[in-house]
N, C-alpha and C positions, 0 to 999 in steps of 0.2 A: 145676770146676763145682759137686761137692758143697758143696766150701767155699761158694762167695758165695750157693746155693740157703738154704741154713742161718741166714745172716743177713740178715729182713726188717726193714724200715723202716715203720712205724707211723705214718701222718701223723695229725694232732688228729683229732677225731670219727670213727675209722676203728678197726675190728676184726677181729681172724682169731679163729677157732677151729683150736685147738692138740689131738691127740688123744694121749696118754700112752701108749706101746705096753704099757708095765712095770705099768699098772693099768687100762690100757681105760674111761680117763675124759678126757671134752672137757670145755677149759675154753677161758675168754675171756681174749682177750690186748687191752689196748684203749690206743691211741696218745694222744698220740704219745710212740714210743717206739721204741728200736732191736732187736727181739728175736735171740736167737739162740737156732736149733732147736737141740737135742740128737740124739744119734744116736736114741736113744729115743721120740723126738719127730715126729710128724707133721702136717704143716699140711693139718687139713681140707677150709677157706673163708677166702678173703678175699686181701687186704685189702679190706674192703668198709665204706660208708658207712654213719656208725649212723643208725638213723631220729629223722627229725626232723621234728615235729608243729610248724606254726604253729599263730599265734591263730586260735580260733575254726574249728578243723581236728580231724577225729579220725581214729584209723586202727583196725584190728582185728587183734588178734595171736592167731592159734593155738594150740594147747597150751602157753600160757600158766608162766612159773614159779610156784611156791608161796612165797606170803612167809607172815611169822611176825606177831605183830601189831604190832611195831614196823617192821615193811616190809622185815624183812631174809631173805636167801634162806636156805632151808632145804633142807640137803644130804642125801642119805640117807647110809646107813655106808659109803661106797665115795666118798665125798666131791664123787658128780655130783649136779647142781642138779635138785631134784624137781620135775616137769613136771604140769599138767591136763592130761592125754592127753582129747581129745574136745572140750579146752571152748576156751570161746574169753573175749576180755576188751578191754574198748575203753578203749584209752586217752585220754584229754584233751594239750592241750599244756603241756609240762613240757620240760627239757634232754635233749638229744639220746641216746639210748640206745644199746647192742647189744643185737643178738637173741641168746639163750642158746641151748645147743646143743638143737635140735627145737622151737625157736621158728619160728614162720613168722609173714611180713607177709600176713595176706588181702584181696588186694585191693590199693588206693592207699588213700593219705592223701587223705580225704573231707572238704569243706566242710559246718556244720554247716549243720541246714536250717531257714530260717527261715520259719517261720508268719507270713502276712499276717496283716491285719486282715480280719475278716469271712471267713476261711476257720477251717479246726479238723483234724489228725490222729485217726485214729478207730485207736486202738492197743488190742493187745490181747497179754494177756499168755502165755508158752508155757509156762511155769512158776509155780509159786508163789513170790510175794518180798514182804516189806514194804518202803514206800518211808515214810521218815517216821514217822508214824500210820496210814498205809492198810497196810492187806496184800490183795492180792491173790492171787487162785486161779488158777492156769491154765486159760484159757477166758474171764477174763471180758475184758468191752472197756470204751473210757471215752474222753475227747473230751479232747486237747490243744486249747487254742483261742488265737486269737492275736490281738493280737501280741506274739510270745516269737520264743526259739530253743531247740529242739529238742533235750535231749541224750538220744543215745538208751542204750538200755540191751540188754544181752545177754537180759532176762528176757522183754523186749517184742518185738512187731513190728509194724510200719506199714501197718496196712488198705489205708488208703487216703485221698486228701485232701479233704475235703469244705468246698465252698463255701457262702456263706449265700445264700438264695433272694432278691432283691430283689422285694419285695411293693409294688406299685403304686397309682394310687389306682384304685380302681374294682377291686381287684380282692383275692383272697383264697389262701390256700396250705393246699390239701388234704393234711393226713396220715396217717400209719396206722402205727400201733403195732405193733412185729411180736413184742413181747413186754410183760408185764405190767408198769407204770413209770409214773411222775409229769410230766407233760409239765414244760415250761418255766412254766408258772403254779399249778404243783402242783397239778394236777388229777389225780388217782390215772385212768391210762388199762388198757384189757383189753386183752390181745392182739387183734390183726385190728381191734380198735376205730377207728373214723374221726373226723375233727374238722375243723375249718377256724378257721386262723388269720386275723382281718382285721383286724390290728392293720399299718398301714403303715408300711414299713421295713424293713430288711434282718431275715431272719430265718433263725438258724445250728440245722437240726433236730438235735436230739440223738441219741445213740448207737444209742436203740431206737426212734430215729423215721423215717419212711423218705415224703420225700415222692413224692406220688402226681401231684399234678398244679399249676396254678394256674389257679384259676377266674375268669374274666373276670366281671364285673358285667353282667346284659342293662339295658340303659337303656333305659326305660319312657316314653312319651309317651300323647299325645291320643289318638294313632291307632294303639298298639300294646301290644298287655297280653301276659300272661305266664301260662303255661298250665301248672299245674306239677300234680306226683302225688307221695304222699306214700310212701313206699317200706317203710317200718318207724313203728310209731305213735313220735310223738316232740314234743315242746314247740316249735308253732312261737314263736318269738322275735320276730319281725315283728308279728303282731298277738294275743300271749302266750296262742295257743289250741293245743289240744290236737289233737292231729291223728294219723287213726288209717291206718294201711296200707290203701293202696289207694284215699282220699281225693284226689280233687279239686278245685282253684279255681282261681280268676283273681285274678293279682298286676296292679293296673292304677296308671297314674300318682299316682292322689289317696292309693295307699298306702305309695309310696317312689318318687322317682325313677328309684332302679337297684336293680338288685334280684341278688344273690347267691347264686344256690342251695345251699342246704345238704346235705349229705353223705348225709343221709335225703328230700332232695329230685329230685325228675327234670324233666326242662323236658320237657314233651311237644310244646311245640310254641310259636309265636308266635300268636297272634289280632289279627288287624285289626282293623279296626273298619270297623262295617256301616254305611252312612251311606244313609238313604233321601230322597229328594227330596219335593218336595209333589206330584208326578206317580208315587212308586214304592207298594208296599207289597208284604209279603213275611207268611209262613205258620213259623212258630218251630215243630219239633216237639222236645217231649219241656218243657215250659218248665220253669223251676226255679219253684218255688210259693216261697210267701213264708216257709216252712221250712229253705228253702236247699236242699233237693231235688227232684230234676228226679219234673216229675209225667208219669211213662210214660203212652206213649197219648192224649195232650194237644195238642192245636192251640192256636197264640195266632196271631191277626190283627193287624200292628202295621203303622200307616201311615206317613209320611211330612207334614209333614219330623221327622226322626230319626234319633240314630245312636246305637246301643249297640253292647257285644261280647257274643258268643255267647258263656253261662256252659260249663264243662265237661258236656255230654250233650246239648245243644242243635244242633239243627240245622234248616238251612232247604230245609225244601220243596222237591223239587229241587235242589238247591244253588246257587238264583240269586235274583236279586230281578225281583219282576216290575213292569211299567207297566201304571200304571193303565187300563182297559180305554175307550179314546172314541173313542164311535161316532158317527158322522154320520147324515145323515137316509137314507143307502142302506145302512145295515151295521144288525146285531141280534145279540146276543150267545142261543145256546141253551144252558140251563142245566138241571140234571142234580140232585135233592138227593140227597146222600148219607146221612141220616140227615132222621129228621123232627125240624122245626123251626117256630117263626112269628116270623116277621120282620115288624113295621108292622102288626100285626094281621090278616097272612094266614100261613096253616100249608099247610105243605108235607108231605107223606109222603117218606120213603125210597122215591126211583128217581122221582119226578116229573119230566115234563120240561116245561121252557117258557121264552118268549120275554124278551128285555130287547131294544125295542126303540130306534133314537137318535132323536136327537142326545140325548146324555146323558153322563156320566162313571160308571163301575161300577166296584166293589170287590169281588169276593165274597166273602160271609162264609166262615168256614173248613166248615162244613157242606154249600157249593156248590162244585158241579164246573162248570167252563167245558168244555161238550161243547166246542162250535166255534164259530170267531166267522164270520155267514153275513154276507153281500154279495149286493144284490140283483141280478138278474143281469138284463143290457139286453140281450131278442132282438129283430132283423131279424124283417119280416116272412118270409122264408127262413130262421130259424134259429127253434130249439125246443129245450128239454132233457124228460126220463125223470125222471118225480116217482113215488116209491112211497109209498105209505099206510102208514106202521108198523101203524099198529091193523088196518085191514081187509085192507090187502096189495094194494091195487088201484097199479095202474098207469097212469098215463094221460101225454101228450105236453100241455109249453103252450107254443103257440107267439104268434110276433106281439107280445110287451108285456114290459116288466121286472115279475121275478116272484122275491119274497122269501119261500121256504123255509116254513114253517108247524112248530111245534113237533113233531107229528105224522109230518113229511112228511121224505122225503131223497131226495137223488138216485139215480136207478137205470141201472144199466148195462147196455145191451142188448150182448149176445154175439150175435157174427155170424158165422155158417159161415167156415171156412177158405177154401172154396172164393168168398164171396163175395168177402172181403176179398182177395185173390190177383185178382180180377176190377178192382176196383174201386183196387187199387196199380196195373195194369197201365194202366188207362186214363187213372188220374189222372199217372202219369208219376212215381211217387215210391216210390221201391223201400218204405222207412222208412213208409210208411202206416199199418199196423198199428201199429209203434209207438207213432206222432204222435196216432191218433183218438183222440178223446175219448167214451171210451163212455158217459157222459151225456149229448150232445147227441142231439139227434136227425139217426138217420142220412137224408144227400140223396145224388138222386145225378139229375144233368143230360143228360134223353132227350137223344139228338142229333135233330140235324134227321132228318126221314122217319125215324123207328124207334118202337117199340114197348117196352113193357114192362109187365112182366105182376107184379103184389104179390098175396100171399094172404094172408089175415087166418087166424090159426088159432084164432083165438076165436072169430068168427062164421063158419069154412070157410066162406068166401068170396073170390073175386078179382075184380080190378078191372086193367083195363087203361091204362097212359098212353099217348097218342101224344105225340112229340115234336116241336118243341122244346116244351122243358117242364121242372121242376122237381120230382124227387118224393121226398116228405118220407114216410118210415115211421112207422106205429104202435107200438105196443106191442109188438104183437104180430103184426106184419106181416111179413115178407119176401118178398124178393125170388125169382120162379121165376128159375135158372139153366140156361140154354141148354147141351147136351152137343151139338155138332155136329160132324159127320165134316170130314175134312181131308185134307191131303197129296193124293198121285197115285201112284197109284189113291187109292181114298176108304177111309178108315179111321176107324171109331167114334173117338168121345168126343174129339177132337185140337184143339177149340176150344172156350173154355167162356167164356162174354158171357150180359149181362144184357138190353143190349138187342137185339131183333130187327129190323133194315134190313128195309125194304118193298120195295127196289130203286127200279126198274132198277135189277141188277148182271149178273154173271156169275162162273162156276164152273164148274172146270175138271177132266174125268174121261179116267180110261185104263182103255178096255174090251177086251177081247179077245175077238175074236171068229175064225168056223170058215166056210172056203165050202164049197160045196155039192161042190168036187173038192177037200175037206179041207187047204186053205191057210189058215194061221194067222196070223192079223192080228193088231197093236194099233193099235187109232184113239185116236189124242186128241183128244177133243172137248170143246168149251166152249159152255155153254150160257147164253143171255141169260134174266135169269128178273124177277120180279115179283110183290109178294102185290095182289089184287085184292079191298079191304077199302072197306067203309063205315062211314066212323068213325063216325057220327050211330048206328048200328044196336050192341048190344053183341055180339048174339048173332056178329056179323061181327067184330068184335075179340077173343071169346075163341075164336073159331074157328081164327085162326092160329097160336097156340098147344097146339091140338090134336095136332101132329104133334113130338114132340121133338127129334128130329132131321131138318127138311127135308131139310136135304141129301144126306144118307143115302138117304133114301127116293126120291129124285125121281130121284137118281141110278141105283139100281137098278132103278127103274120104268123111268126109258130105255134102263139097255143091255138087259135085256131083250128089251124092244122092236128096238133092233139085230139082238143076237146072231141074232134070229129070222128078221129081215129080211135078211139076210146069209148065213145057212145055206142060204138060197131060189133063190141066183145064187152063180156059178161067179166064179174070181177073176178073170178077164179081163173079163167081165161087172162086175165091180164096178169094177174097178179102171178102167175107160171111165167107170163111170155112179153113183160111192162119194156123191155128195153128195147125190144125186137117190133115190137108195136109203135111206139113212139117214133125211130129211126125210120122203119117207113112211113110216119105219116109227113114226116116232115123232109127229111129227102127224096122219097119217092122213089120207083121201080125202075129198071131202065129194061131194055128192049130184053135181056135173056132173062128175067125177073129178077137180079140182084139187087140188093142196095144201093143208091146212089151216093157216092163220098162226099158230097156236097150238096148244100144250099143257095143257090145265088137269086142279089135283088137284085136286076137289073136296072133300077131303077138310081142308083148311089155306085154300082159292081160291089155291095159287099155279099161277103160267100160267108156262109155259115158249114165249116167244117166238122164240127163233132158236136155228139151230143152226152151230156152225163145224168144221169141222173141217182140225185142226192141220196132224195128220201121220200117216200110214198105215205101217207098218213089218210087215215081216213077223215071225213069232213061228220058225216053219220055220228051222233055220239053211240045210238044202238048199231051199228057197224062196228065202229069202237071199241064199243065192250065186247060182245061178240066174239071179235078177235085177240082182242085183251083174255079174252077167257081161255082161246084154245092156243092162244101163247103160253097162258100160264097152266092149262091142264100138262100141255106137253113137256113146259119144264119141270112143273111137280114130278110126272113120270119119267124124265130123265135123271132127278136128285135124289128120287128113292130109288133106282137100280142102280145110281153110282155109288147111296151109301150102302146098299145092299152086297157090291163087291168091296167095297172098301172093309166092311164088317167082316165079309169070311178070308180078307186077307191081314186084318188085324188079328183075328183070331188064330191064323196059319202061322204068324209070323210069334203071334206070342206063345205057343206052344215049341215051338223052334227054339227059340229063346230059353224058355223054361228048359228043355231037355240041355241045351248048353250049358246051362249055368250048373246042372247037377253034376254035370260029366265036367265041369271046371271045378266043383266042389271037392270031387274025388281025387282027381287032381293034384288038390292042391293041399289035400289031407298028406296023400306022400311024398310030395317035397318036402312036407314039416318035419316026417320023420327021418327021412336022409340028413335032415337039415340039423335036427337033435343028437342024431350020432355022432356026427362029424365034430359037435359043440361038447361032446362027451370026451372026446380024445384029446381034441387042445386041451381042454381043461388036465386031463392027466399030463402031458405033455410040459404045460406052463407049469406043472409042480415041480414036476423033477427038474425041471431049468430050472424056476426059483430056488430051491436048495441047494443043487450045485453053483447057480450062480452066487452066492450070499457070499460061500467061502472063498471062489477065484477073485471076488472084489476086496475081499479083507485082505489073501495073502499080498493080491496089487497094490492094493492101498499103501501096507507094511515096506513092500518092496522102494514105490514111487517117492515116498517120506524120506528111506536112506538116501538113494538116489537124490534127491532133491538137496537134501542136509549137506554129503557130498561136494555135492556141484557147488552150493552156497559157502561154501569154504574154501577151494579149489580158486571161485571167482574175489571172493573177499583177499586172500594172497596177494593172486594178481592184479590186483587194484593198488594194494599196498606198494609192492613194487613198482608198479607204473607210477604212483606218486611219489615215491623216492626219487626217483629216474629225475620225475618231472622237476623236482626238486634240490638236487644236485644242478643239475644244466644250469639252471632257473641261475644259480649260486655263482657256476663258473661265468656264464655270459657276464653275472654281474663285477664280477672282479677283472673276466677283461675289459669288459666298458671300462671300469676304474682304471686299470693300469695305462688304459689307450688313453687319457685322457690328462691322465699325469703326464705325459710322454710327452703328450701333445703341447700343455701347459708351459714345460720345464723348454720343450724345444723353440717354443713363443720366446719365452726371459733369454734363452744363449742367445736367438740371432737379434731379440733387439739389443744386448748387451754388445754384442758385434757390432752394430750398426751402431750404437753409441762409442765403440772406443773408436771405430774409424771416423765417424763424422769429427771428434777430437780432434784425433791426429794429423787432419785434414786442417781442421783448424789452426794448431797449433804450426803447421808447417805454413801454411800462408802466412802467417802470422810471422812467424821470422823469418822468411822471406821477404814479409814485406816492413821490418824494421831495417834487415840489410839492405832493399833496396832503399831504405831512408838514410842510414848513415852511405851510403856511396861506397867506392872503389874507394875513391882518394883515403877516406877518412881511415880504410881497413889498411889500405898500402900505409898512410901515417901510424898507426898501430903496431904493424909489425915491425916496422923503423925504429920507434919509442922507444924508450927503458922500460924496464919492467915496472916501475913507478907510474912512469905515464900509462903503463899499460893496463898496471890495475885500476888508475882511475878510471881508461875508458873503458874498461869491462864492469868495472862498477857503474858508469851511466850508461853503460847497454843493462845494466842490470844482469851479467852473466859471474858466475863467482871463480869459476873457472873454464878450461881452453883446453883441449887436445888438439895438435898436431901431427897428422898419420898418415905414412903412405898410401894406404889402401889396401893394404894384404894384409899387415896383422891382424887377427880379430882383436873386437873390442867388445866389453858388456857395454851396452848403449839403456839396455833396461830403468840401470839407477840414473842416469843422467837425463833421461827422458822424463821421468818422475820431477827430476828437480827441477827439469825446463817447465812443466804441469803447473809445478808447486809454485812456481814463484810468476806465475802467470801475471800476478794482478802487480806487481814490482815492476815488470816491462811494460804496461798498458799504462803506470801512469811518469816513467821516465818518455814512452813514446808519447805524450801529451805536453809533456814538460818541455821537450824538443819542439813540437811547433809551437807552443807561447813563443819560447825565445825565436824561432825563425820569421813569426809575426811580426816582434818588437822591432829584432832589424831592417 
């Protein structure tokens, strides 16, 4: 095994490394070739493949051999191949190698890289080296650009790949210098320095340029300008002015279509355009003077029709365009001056106010304020508004007329109690009232029928009463008194609060408590019919019912009073016999023959208490209570057992009653059944003897119905036949005279057109030689009968006639065969009469 270990075989491009034990040196054994190891000898590596670099391929070798400057390797004293320990070295393609001993492949065999068009490597070096005439420093970078291909170097390394920017139209390529350097048009650039390229076309930035952005073109029109600020002073280019930080304008159509912003420029914004109608105008503040600077604190008035753009510091008025102010014959504008001024040769002071009224068109100058625009306002005779006097401060109500506002004058707002307004929601049915009022109008409010209402002027403390129905419209300074009236059961202050006060008839309803005379504690409820007893003609009579704030309150207490007092007087069994009779006198009272008096009057308001009711008597005592609860209920005990007591003995009267009927309906009803059996006894005979005689009267009918029937069905079969015979013969003859009428008809069609054909002939035939003798002439007939008979046959031979008769006119004559012959030889005359005009042609 040592043996064949010892001799390798070396194929072409293939190498070992051999290590020398006897001097501790590798060397290269390179095929093909047959080696043999020595004992001495040991095989490091291989056989392995040498490296082999195609075109346009590179690779990178590691500690690399040292050559001499003829290329040759240089040994140290030990006769091993000296190494660049560290470094490394790129080979190109060249014939196939081996790696020396501490050579290493780094990497693969790398395709070289090739640079498009319009792109560039940004290489930079990591050592110092000359290439050529340049030398470069470690650190610096520089731009391969293409199109090439790339060989690279061990001193270089590859940034990174940079494309060139496609520059559009309409558009620009913002850069920035990130060190001090010469752009591409050699323009000496400063670090951080900015610039824009707008040269269209691809554009590849150099090493120290770094683009930022690409700036789109804003395209400029009629209707939209450009709003730009100048950021650092700098030469604008556009219209070669000088422009300082912080600066201002408008870039508009009529001075570039599109427009670029520069590097020292900023777009603050787009600007429309203001377009005013012949109906608008609008208030410019801050305007730009004819300096080009806006004049702070400045109004300009500018009408319509117009359109401009707002210069930079400009602005409008509100920020809107207004319509021109037209007013009709019911509207007036109230105007306000803000500063004094004279307009058309009137002058105005600062804070004047007054009227423009229509039909008119208004513009105000910038000096004038549009307080408000007033509308003349259409009252009902029912409706009214609250006018206040700026200067004097008076107040006054106009009702009944359209009434337009006076420069002077404005609308005033009467404020109305909580308490009325809560009144005056409840009645009108509108939770939301308060809301909805209009505290300019003047306030109404609709008496009802029979009621009262009371208004006090607190300008002239004074009140005035309305009865209703009616309409009542408040002053200025007027309101309404509000009613505080007791309510509920028992009666309790303040629980109803109304503006107007009902006259009555009504009633109202109290729970008194009262005490007898053997200390039995009652509640009555009593309702009381009541009514004010007022002359409305008299005032002192109308403010008099309002004298008492609370009637009801009052009236009520005045009568149980009266009760209570009348009732402590009598024992309860006493009362409880005689409560209605008691009560009525205490509170009406006796009159002079000791009757009842019909009435109660307060003198004090005239209201009258007419009637008294009372409800319901309860005791207040619980042992009163019961008491009575007891011989309530002892007495109804003893009423529901003597009524079930007669109920009983007439249940019982009635069920015996019953019982006796039903036996005497039993008996009854026993002989109906037997009358009812008899009678079912005799049909039944009855229906026998019919059955049996009837069995035979239906068989001998039957028998009978059958011949009869048979009969008849024979009788009609006959007649049927006959009637088809009948129908049948007709049927026969109709059709044979149709046939014969038809022949007739036919056969009489062929005689007259045969008629109508022999005459149209003979018709023929006779013009026809007629009109040959009118062709041969008189003369020619008179020379004819002149002739010999020779001559004559010839010319009857060129008339084409074979022979002649000449006859007085009386003989008969058969004309039948000669008419045939003149027929027959028809076509012997038609071409001798041809033959005759050729020759009268010729001549």
């Amino acid at each position: 095994m040592a043996d064949l270990n010892s001799v390798i075989r070396i194929k072409p491009f293939h190498f070992i490394h051999v290590l020398d034990n006897n001097t501790n040196v590798t060397r290269v054994e390179v095929g093909p070739q047959t080696f043999t190891r020595q004992d001495h000898e040991k095989l490091v590596s291989g056989p392995e493949p040498m490296v082999t670099i195609p075109q346009r391929n590179y690779c990178t070798i590691s500690n690399p051999v040292v050559r001499n400057e003829n290329g040759s390797l240089v040994l140290d004293e030990y006769g091993q191949v000296k190494l660049r320990h560290g470094d490394e070295e790129i080979r190109f393609p060249q014939e196939p190698f081996p790696l020396y001993p501490g050579e290493k492949l780094s990497g693969k065999v790398t395709a070289l890289q090739v640079v498009a068009p319009l792109k560039a490597l940004r290489l930079r070096a990591l050592r110092d080296f000359t290439e050529g005439k340049v030398t470069h420093v470690a650190g610096d970078e520089w731009l391969f650009e293409g199109p090439a291909t790339y060989l690279p170097r061990i001193d270089v390394r590859i940034e990174e790949e940079i494309k060139a920017t496609i520059i559009g139209p309409n558009q620009a390529l913002k850069l920035r210098a990130s060190k001090a350097c010469s752009d591409r048009s050699g323009v000496s650039r400063k670090a951080g320095e900015e610039w824009l390229v707008r040269q269209q076309g691809a554009y590849l930035p150099g090493v120290d340029e770094k683009v930022v952005e690409i700036v789109n073109a804003y395209v400029l029109t009629d209707k939209k300008a450009l709003h730009l600020k100048a950021t650092k002073t700098f030469l604008d280019e556009t219209r070669k002015t000088q422009r300082k930080a912080g600066e201002e304008w408008l870039v508009v159509s009529t001075d570039a279509e599109t427009h670029i912003p520069d590097v020292y420029e900023q777009v603050v914004g787009e600007v429309h355009i203001t377009t005013l109608s012949n109906r608008q105008y609008c208030v410019v503040l801050d305007p730009v003077g004819a300096n080009g600077k806006p004049q702070l604190g400045q109004k300009q008035l500018r009408k319509g029709e117009l359109a401009f753009f707002l210069n930079p510091g400009e602005s409008l008025e509100g920020n809107k365009i207004h319509n021109i102010y037209v007013l009709t014959e019911q509207e007036a504008l109230l105007l306000r001056a803000k500063e004094t001024f004279s307009i058309d040769g009137e002058s105005h002071l600062a804070g004047d106010r007054w009227m423009i009224y229509g039909p008119c068109d208004y513009v105000p100058p910038v000096q004038v304020e549009v307080v408000e625009k007033r509308v003349s306002i259409p009252l009902d005779e029912n409706e009214g508004i609250y006018v206040r006097d700026i200067k004097t401060g008076k107040v006054s109500s106009i009702k009944g007329q359209s009434y337009m506002l006076k420069a002077n004058e404005e609308l005033w707002e009467k404020v109305l109690p909580r308490t009325v307004e809560e009144v005056l929601a409840k009645e009108s049915l509108n939770p939301e009232f308060a809301d909805n009022r209009d505290p300019t109008r003047v306030v109404t409010y609709r008496a009802p029928h029979n009621s009262a209402v009371q208004i006090y002027d607190y300008k002239e403390k004074k009140s005035r009463v309305v009865f209703g129905p009616d309409l009542v419209m408040l002053g200025p300074d007027e309101h309404f008194t509000v009613l505080s009236l007791s309510g509920d059961k028992p009666k309790r202050p303040h629980q109803i609060k109304a503006i107007a006060l009902f006259l009555g008839p009504d009633f109202m309803t109290d729970v008194v408590i009262v005490e007898t005379s053997d200390h039995a504690r009652l509640s009555l409820k009593l309702s009381y019919n009541w009514e004010f007893k007022v002359d409305r003609t008299k005032i002192e009579d109308a403010q008099k019912i309002f004298q008492v704030p609370d009637f009801v309150g009052d009236s009520c207490k005045a009568i149980a009073s009266r009760v209570r007092g009348a009732v402590a007087a009598v024992s309860f069994d006493d009362f409880h016999k005689r409560s209605a009779e008691v009560i009525r006198q205490s509170v009406f009272g006796l009159d002079e023959s000791g009757e009842v008096r019909k009435n109660f009057s307060f003198n004090s308001n005239n209201l009258v208490i007419t009637n008294i009711d009372i409800q319901s008597v309860e005791p207040v005592d619980q042992r009163t209570r019961d008491s009575l609860q007891k011989s309530v209920q002892l007495a109804i005990e003893i009423t529901t057992k003597s009524q079930e007591a007669a109920a009983r003995h007439e249940a019982e009267r009635l069920e015996q009653g019953a019982r006796g009927r039903l036996e005497r309906q039993k008996i009854h009803d026993e002989a109906q059944a037997e009358l009812a059996r008899k009678d079912l006894l005799q049909l039944q005979a009855q229906s026998a003897a019919v059955e049996s005689t009837g069995q035979a009267t239906a068989e001998a009918q039957a028998t009978a119905e059958a011949a009869n029937i048979a009969a008849e069905a024979n009788v009609k079969q006959a007649e049927l036949k006959a009637q088809a015979n009948k129908i049948r013969s007709e049927s026969e003859i109709s059709l044979l005279k149709a046939k014969r009428e038809n022949e007739l008809s036919y056969q009489k069609s062929i005689d007259e057109l045969e008629l109508t054909k022999q005459s149209d002939l003979a018709e023929i035939e006779a013009s026809k030689f007629k009109a040959i003798v009118d062709s041969i002439g008189r003369d020619t007939l008179k020379s004819i009968a002149c002739a010999g008979n020779e001559m004559q046959a010839k010319l009857l031979q060129g008339l084409g006639l074979k022979s002649f008769m000449i006859t007085d006119g009386k003989s008969p004559l058969n004309l039948f065969d000669t008419a045939n012959g003149i027929i027959g030889n028809n076509n012997q005359m038609v071409n001798m009469s041809n033959a005759a005009r050729q020759s009268g042609k010729r001549n």
